[in-house]
Phi, psi and omega in degrees: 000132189243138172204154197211138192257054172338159157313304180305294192285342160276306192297292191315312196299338152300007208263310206247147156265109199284139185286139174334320179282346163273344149352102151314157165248129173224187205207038151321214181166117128354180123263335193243322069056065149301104181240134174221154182228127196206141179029081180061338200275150173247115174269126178246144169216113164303122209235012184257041202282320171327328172281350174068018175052018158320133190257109206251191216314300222282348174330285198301349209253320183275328179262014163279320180292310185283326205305282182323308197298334179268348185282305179313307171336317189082338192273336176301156184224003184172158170243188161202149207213084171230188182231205196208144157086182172296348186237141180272317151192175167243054057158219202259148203301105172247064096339307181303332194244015180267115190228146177258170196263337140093203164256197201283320179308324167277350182297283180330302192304274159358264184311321184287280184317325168311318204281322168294353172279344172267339181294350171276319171273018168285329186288333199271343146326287195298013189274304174321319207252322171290348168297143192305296176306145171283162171244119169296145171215140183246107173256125157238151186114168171273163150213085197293128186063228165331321192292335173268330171299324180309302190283353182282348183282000212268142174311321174192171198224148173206150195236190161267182171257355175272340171258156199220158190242138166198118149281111206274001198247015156279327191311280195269038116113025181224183175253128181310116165280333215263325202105031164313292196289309186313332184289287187305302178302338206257292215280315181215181214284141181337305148002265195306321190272333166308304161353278191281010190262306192286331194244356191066003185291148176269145190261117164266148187323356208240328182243010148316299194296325178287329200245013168093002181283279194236184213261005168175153164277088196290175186239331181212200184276302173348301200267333181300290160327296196281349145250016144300314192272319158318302168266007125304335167283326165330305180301307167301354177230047145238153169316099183302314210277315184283332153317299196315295209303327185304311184301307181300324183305317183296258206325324169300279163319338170295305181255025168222168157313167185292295185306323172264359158289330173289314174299321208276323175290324167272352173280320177308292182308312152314328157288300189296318199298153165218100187323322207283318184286359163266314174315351166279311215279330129004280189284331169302292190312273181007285174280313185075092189171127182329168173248156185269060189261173203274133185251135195307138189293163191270144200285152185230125187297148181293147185290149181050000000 
């Protein structure tokens, strides 16, 4: 099933909570964005390569929007995040932040608006790590700026041998904002992210890999696809309530203490565990035949 999530039609999937089955197959187009669903998988393709995919006002406004409608569906078992053209992106359009400094009272405006434009685009990171599913992001290519706060939010990263990491917002006289720092230092060592923080040098894929950015390396974009998608199909053929759960632990435990990442899995499980999806799983294995397990419910709005 292939679908691209218009505006009209992500605000209605937002109004209602739609039975699995009414979930349309549509066929639209983004501006920045191509999205499709096939076996579990929700495939995103940044569609701006004349553009080098650079993220501009309608970016931020749009992949918070397909994340959610598809994360609220319920029917994705994984996402994947890739691109088009030579580059996966040269991150963002500063366009977004163009205001000029004015006097002192615009200054104040200014400054007080940014920081709420900027707390949006953080959210639109942060989507990435609140989705029930995981998200894969397939880098080819620079992924430049923006582009590294996008994949550090992402569950896993995986490249080309043609791709590079830069944090690019030292180049040009600012501090990374979006959530490169909170991030970067969490995923490979502390070093390395001052590093790439202090100097703007760019990390090619090869030594992306060795330091844990990403979990393996492709000879091309081609091979990349096909092995992303491979192991979004790995994914997509687990109990999705045991993804979920996996997914919360990791992001928990990464910001919390040991002792309490140990309570927080027991408390989850104690609610949350359901035998019957380990006796499918079991029994799948046995018999030797995908397992059937019960897929995370389409998310439902709080009454009023």
């Amino acid at each position: 099933m292939v679908i691209a999530l218009g505006r009209a039609a992500a605000s209605f999937l937002w109004t209602l909570p739609l039975p699995r089955d009414t979930l349309p197959g549509m066929s639209e187009r983004y501006e920045c964005f191509e999205v499709s669903l096939s076996d579990g998988i929700a495939h995103l393709r940044m569609c701006r390569p004349e553009k080098r995919n650079s993220m501009i006002r309608s970016f931020w406004r749009e992949l918070p929007e397909i994340i959610r409608t598809i994360d609220d569906g319920g029917e994705a078992r994984v996402v994947v995040i890739s691109s088009t053209g030579p580059h996966f992106t040269a991150g963002m359009d500063l366009a977004v932040f163009a205001e000029g400094a004015g006097d002192d009272v615009a200054k104040v405006v200014r400054g007080v608006n940014t920081y709420d434009t900027i707390q949006v685009l953080q959210d639109t990171f942060s989507c990435l790590e609140r989705c029930r599913v995981p998200v894969i992001a397939a880098v080819q290519g620079g992924c430049i700026g923006g582009g590294v706060d996008l994949v550090t939010a992402c569950d896993m990263r995986y490249a080309s041998a043609d791709a590079f990491f830069c944090v690019q917002e030292i180049n040009i006289g600012m501090t990374a904002d979006v959530g490169t720092f909170p991030r970067l230092a969490k995923i490979i060592p502390e070093g390395v992210a001052r590093e790439m923080a202090y100097t703007g040098r760019r990390l090619p894929a090869d030594r992306a890999r060795e330091i844990g950015l990403v979990n393996e390396v492709f000879a091309d974009a081609e091979r990349l696809i096909e092995g992303v998608m491979q192991v979004a199909s790995e994914i997509a053929a687990k109990s999705p309530l045991a993804v979920y759960g996996s997914k919360r632990m990791l992001n928990y435990a990464r910001d919390h203490s040991t002792a309490d990442a140990l309570d927080y899995i027991g408390v989850w499980n104690a609610s949350m565990f359901q035998p019957a999806e380990m006796a499918e799983a079991f029994a799948a294995k046995r018999e030797k035949r995908a397992g059937v397990f019960t897929p995370l419910p389409a998310r439902r709005k709080p009454l009023g």
